[in-house]
Each structure stands twice: as structure tokens, then as C-alpha cells.
N, C-alpha and C positions, 0 to 999 in steps of 0.2 A: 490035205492043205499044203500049199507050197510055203516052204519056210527057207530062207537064202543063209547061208553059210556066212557069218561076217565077212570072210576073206571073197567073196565071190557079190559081183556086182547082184543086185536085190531087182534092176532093169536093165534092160542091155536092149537097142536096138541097132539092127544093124541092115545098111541100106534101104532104108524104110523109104516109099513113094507110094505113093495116094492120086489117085483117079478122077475127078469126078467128067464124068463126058471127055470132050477133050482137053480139059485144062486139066495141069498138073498142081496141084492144092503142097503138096511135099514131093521134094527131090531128092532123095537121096539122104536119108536121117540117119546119124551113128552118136551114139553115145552111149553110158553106162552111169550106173548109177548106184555107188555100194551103198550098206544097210545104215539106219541113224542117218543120212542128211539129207540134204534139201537141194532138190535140183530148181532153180527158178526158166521157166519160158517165157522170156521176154521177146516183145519186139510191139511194132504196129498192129493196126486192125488190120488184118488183111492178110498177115505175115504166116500163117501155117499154126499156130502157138496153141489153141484151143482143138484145130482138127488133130493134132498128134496129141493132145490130151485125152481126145475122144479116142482113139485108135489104143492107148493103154487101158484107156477102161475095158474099153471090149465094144464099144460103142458102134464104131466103125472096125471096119477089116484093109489091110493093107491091100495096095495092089503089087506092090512088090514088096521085097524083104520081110525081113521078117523078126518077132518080138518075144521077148524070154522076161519070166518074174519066177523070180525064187528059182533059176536056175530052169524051169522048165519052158519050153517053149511053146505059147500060147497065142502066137498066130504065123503062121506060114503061109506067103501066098506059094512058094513054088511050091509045097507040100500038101496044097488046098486044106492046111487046120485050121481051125480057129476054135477057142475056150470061150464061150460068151461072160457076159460079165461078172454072174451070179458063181462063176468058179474060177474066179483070177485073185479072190481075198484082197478089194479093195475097198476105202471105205472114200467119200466123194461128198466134198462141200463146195454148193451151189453158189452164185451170187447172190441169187434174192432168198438164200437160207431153206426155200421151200418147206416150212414148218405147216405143219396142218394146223389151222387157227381154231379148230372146235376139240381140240387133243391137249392137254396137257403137259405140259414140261417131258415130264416120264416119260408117259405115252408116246410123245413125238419121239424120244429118244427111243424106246422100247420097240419099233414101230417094226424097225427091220431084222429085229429074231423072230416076232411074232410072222413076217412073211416067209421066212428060213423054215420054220416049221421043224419040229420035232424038238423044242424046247420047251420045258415043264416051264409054269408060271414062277416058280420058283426060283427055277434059275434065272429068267427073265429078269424078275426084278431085283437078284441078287446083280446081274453084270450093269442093268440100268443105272442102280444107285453106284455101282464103281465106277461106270462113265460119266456120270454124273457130280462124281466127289475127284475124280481128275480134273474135269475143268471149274472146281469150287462152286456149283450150283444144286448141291445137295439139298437146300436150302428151299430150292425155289421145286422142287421137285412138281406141286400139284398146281402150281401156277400155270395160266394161260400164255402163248408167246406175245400176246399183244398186251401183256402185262410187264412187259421186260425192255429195258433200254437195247439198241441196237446190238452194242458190242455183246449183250447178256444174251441175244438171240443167236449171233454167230458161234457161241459158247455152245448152246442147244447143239445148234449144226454140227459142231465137231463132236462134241459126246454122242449123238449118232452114228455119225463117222465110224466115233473109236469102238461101240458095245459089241460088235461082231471081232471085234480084235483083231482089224486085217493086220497087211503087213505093210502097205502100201495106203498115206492118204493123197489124195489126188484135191487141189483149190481149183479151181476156177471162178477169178477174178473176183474171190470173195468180200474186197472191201471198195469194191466201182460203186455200189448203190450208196455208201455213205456219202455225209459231204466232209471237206476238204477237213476241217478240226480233227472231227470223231474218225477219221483214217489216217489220220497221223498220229494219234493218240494209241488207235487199234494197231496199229503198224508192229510197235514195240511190243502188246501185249502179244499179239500173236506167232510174232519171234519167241519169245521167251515158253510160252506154251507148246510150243513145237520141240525148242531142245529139249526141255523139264520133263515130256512126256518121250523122249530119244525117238519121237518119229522120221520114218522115210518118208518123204513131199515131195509131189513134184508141185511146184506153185504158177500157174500160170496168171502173170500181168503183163500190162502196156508200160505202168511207171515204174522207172526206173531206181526211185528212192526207195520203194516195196521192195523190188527184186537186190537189191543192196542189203537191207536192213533183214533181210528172210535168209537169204539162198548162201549155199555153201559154194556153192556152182552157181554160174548164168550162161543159158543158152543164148545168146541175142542172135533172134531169128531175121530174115530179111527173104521174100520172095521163096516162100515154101524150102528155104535152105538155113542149117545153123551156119552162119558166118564166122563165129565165134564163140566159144566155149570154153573158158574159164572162172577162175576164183572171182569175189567183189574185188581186192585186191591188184589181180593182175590187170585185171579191165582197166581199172584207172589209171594204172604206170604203162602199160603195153597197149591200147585198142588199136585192135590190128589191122584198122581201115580210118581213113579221114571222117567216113561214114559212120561210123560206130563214135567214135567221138564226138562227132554232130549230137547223135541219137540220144546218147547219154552227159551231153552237159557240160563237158567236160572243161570245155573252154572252146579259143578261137579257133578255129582253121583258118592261114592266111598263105598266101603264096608269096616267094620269095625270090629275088635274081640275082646272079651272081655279077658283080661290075668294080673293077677297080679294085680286084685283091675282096673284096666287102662283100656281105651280104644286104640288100636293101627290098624293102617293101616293093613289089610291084609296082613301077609306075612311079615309086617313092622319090625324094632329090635328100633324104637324110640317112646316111651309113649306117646301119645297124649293129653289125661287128665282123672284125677278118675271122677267118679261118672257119669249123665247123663241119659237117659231113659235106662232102661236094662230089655228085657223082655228074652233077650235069649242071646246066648253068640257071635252071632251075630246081625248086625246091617248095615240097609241100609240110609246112609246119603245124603241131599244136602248139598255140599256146595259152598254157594252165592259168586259170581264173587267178593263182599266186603270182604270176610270172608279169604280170603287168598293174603298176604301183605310179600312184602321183610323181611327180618330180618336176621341181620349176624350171621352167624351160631356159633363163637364164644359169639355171647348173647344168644344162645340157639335157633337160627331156626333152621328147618329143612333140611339137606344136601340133596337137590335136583341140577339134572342138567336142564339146557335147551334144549329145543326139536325143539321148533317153535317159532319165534316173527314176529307180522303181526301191523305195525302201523293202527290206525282206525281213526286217524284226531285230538283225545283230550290224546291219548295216546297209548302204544304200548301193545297190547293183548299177553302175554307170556304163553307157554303153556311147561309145566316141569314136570318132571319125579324124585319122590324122589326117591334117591339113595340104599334106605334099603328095599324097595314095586315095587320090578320089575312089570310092567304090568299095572302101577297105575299113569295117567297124571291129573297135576290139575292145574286151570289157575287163573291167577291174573294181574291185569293193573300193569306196569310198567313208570314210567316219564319218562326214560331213555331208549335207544336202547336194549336189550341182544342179544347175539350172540348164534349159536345152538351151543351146545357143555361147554358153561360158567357154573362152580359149583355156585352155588348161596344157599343163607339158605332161609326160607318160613316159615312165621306165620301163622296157621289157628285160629280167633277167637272163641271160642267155643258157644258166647252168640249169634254167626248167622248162625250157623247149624242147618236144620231144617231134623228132625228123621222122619223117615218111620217108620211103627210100622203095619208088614203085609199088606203094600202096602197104607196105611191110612197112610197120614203126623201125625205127631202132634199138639197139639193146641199149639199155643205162649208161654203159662205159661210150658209146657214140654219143653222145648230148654233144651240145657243144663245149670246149675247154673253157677252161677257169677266165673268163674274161671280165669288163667292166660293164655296168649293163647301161644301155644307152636309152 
């Protein structure tokens, strides 16, 4: 059994690419992944996120590079090895849970010692009822799965997972099948169930607020390539492409030119503010869903109209069009209803603009100086 050294990454791959005919599915994958956390695969459909999930199971085999767990290496293409999956100690929850519906709670959990073989009934239903009293469904043990609320079925699925005691659990996109409620509720249980039980996860989702609320780490993949690889944390202060901020929400992306000492909106006829990063006489900005706030335009906000308002529960998402920068929408929370079509004015703070500077954000200390926000 491979067992990873705390101090020694638990997954390591390194120039990983995958084949299928002639398209390249992954190009070039490196990353690491120490013991206890949670690496999230984030990106699109299409983005590589699920095929290199398959490739750590054992599922698929690379075409190049090559994959290490618990410090052994368990697929080489230049080496031609590969460990299939049944010897990589991993344990793997589905989307649609795949529970056998004529099997029992237990049973379902029990399912995969009984195919390991060479385990007495006794131990069987000694680690069943312990994987089963980790995810608190000891309870429901003789129960059928179609007798269980969803999140009580995902529950099944990971005491599965865990009864072989890998070392390594592998998601894939375990809470797509729900609807929007019951997976934003499961969001938070399944975070919490992951650290309480100190598992290693690789988690792979498309949504972003999952891969937030889960992952120690996020991959944001794009085009069979990790783009990006960092903490929740750093993604949202640093995303190291315009793209990546798009992707994740983050706020607006607007372009910028430089005229008259000032920076101004594309196309704009209202200053925005002097001075700021200037490496060219253009410039590509975020700006943070905080960073743009009402202000009357006779105190000097910005004459925009309204385009869109979408309540979201703690407030109404406004989305507006300044009036001098045809072609240019930027959004801000509102306490208040707005109607499409209302002239409204709009503050942008200058000290939560975060500059692109050839597709590289800036560090924190380049925002722009302590200025007035206009």
C-alpha cells in the first residue's frame, strides 16, 4: 500500500499530456498535491478537468509524462508503467452516486471489500459500520438508497469511498445532479466532512463557488492547460489573466486610455483619475464588484444608465452602461430596486482596481495611489 510522508507531496504530476487521435485533450500538467488537502479542478466543459481526473485514477494512461501517489510512480509513459486502478489506493465518488438500488445502505458501502477479496465477513462489517459512523449514517445502515434524501445518498457514496481506507478521494462533479438549493446547502456539508475526516481530494467542478468553499488549492484549467494554480484567496486578489477573472466573477474587465495626464474609459469624455500603473497608453483593468458604488452625479459620479437589475437575496446585482463609453457595462450592488432604463451616477474606487500589465495582474503595492474615486 502506498502511504505519502506528510512532508512529501501525496500526487505529484509532472508534464502530464494525453492523446486522443490527434487532438491534445492535456498539455503539459504539473502540479503537487501534499497530504490532508483538497486540490479543486476547476474550469469549463471541455477544459481537460475530468480527463486528468481519469488519468489519477488509473483510468486512462498518459501519453506523456508521468504520475507519482504516495511517492511511487504509478504511471510513466516514457517508462511504459502503469498501476491500474485496483493498486493506486483510491477511493472515487461519482456524480450520480452510482449506489446499487436493490442493496442496502451497508451493503452498498460494503460492496468494494467484498470485490478486494480476502476479507473475512467480520472485518467487512466491522470497517462498513466505521465508514458509516464517519459520515453519521450508522443509523440508516439496512436502509435502501432510495429511501434517503440526496445529500444522505452522497453520504453512502463517500463511506464507500472511505471503507478501503485509501489515501487519496477523487469527486467528480458530485453535486451537478442536484438542484441549485440542495447544492448550496451540500456545498458547506461536504467542505466540513472533508476537513473533520483530514482527507486528501482532488475535487473536480465547473462552479466556481464549489471550488471556493472546498479546495485548499484551485487548478483553473482552460484548453487541456492549468492556467492557474493557486489558494481561494490568491485567485481573487491576484487572477493572473483578464480570463480568469471573467471565468470566476470576479468583477468587470474594462479597458482604459491614457489622455490628458488621466486615465478615462475607452471612448469615455469623463476623467477617471491621474496617475496609476502606465506602461502604455493603454490599459487593461479589474474592477471589483466593491469598487463600483452609487453616487449622485451632481457630486461628481459617473452619468451611467441602467441596463439589467437581478435581486440575489442580500441585494440587487445592477448592471449599467456609462453614458459617455458606449459598449462599456459595469456592475455594482445596489440596496435598492433600479429599473432598466433609470440615469443613475457611479463611483469607481481607484484603490480596488487591480491592473493587468500584459496579461500579468499587478502586485498589491501597484494599484493605483490613494486618490479620490470618481
Amino acid at each position: 500500500m502506498m502511504i505519502a510522508s506528510p512532508s512529501l507531496p501525496t500526487i505529484r504530476a509532472s508534464a502530464v499530456k494525453f492523446r486522443y487521435g490527434d487532438a491534445t485533450i492535456l498539455d503539459g500538467i504539473d502540479f503537487e498535491l501534499m497530504r490532508g488537502k483538497t486540490l479543486s479542478l476547476l474550469g469549463p466543459s471541455g477544459c481537460g478537468k475530468t480527463t486528468l481526473l481519469r488519468l489519477i485514477a488509473g483510468l486512462l494512461a498518459p501519453s506523456e509524462g508521468s504520475l507519482s501517489i504516495g511517492g511511487e510512480i504509478v504511471a510513466d509513459a516514457a517508462q511504459n508503467k502503469f498501476l491500474p486502478p485496483e493498486k493506486r489506493n483510491l477511493g472515487m465518488v461519482f456524480q450520480d452516486y452510482a449506489l446499487w438500488p436493490h442493496l442496502s445502505v451497508a451493503e452498498n458501502v460494503s460492496f468494494p471489500l467484498e470485490m478486494r477479496g480476502g476479507i473475512g465477513k467480520a472485518e467487512r462489517e466491522t470497517r462498513t459500520l466505521s465508514a458509516l459512523q464517519r459520515v453519521g449514517l450508522e443509523a440508516m445502515r439496512d436502509r435502501r438508497p432510495s429511501d434517503l434524501s440526496g445529500g444522505q445518498q452522497q453520504r453512502v457514496a463517500i463511506a464507500r469511498a472511505l471503507v478501503a481506507e485509501p489515501q487519496i478521494i477523487l469527486f467528480d462533479e458530485p453535486l451537478s445532479n442536484l438542484d441549485r438549493e440542495l447544492r448550496e446547502s451540500m456545498v458547506g456539508e461536504l467542505a466540513h466532512l472533508i476537513a473533520s475526516l483530514d482527507l486528501t481530494a482532488v475535487y473536480v467542478t465547473h462552479d466556481h463557488s464549489e471550488a471556493m468553499t472546498l479546495a485548499d488549492e484551485i487548478a483553473v484549467m482552460r484548453g487541456g492547460q492549468i492556467v492557474q494554480l493557486a489558494s481561494p484567496d490568491t485567485l481573487i486578489e491576484r487572477p493572473a489573466t483578464p480570463e480568469i477573472a471573467e471565468f470566476l466573477r470576479l468583477g468587470t474587465i474594462v479597458d482604459l486610455e491614457w489622455r490628458s495626464s488621466h486615465w478615462y474609459l475607452i471612448g469615455g469624455e469623463e476623467a477617471l483619475w491621474p496617475g496609476g500603473p502606465r506602461h502604455s497608453a493603454k490599459a487593461k483593468v479589474l474592477l471589483p464588484l466593491r469598487s463600483v458604488t452609487l453616487r449622485e452625479i451632481s457630486a461628481g459620479g459617473l452619468p451611467a444608465i441602467v441596463l439589467r437589475s437581478h435581486f440575489r437575496g442580500d441585494a440587487h446585482l445592477v448592471t449599467v452602461q456609462p453614458t459617455n463609453a458606449q459598449g462599456i457595462e459595469l456592475q455594482l450592488l445596489s440596496p435598492t430596486r433600479l429599473k432598466p432604463g433609470d440615469m443613475i451616477g457611479v463611483s469607481i474606487d481607484p484603490q480596488s482596481v487591480l491592473w493587468f500589465d500584459g496579461g500579468v495582474p499587478a502586485s498589491r503595492s501597484s494599484r493605483t495611489p490613494a486618490l479620490e474615486p470618481v
